[in-house]
C-alpha positions as CSV (number, residue, x, y, z in Angstrom):
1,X,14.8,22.0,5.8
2,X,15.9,19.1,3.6
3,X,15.0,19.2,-0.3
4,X,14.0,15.0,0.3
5,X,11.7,16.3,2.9
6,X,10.4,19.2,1.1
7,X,9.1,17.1,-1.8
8,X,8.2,14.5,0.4
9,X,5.8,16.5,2.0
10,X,4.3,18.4,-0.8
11,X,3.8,15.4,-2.9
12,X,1.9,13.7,0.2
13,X,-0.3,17.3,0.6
14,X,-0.7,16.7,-3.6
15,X,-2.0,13.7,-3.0
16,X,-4.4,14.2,-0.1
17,X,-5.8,17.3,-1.4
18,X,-6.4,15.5,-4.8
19,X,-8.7,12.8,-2.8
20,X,-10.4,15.8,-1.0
21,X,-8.6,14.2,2.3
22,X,-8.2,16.4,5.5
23,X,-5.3,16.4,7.4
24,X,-7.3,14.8,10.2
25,X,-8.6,12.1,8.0
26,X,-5.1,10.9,6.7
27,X,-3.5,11.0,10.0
28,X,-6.4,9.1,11.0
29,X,-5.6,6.3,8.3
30,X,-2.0,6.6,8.8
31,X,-2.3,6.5,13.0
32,X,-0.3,9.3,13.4
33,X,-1.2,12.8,14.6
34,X,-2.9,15.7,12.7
35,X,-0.1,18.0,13.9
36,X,2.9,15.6,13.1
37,X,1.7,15.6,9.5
38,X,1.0,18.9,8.9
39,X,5.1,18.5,10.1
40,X,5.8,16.6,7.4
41,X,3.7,18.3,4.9
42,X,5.4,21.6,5.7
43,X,8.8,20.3,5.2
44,X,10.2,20.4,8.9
45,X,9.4,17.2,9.8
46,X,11.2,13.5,8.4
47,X,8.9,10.2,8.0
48,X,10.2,6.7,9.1
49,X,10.7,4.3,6.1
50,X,7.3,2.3,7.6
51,X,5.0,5.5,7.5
52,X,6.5,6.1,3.6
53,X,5.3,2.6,3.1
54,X,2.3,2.9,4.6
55,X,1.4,6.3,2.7
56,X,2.7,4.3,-0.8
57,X,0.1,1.4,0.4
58,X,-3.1,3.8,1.0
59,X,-2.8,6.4,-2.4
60,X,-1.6,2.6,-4.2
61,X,0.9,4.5,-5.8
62,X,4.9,3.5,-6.0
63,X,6.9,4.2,-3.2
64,X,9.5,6.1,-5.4
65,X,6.6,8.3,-6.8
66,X,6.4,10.3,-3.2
67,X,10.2,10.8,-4.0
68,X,9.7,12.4,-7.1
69,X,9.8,16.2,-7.5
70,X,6.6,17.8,-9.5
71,X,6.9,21.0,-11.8
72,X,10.5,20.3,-13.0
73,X,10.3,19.9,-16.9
74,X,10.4,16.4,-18.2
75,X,9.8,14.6,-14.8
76,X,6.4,12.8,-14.1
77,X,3.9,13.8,-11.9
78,X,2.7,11.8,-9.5
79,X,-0.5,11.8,-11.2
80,X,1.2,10.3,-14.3
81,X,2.7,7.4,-12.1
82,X,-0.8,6.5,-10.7
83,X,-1.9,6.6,-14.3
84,X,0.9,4.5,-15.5
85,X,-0.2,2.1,-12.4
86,X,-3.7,2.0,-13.1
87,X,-3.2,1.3,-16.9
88,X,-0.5,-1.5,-16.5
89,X,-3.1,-3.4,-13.9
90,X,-5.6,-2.9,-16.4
91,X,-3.9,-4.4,-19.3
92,X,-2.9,-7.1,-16.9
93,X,-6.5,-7.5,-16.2
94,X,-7.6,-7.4,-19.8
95,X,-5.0,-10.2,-20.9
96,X,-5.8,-12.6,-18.1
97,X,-9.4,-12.2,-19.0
98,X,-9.0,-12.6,-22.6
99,X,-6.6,-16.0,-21.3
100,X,-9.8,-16.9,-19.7
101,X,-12.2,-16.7,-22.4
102,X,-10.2,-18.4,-24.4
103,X,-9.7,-21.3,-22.6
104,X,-13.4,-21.6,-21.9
105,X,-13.7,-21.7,-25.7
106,X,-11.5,-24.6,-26.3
């Protein structure tokens, strides 16, 4: 087993188990099979650069996050990095709202 695909899959296991998603389910959503992702969970099996895509699209996290090993001392989560995500949209959404009421004011 590779260390890429190690962290690979347990950061995509992370993430479904933190949404309460079954294996079933996220195959489902990702059109592959239930078996072929417990695969890729466990370690054993590789992901084609369009499945790491599509799994970076559904959780809306960065694609560099599923790379990122957990539990190692000064490295982020991928928790953090959804966090980081969500606030910078949100500040982006504040000041473009705040742009807006402004300009209504004028």
């Amino acid at each position: 087993m590779g260390k890429i695909k190690t962290i690979l899959g347990d950061n995509i296991r992370a993430l479904r188990t933190n949404k309460g998603w079954t294996q079933v389910y996220l195959s489902d959503c990702l059109q592959i099979t239930a078996p072929f992702l417990a695969q890729i969970e466990s370690g054993k099996r590789g992901m084609s650069l369009e499945l790491i895509e599509a799994v970076a699209d559904l959780f809306e996290i960065p694609i560099a996050s599923l790379f990122i090993e957990s539990g190692k001392k000064n490295t982020p989560t991928i928790r953090n990095m959804e966090l980081q995500v969500i606030e910078k949209q949100l500040q982006e959404n504040v000041a473009e709202n705040i742009a807006k009421a402004f300009k209504r004011l004028k």
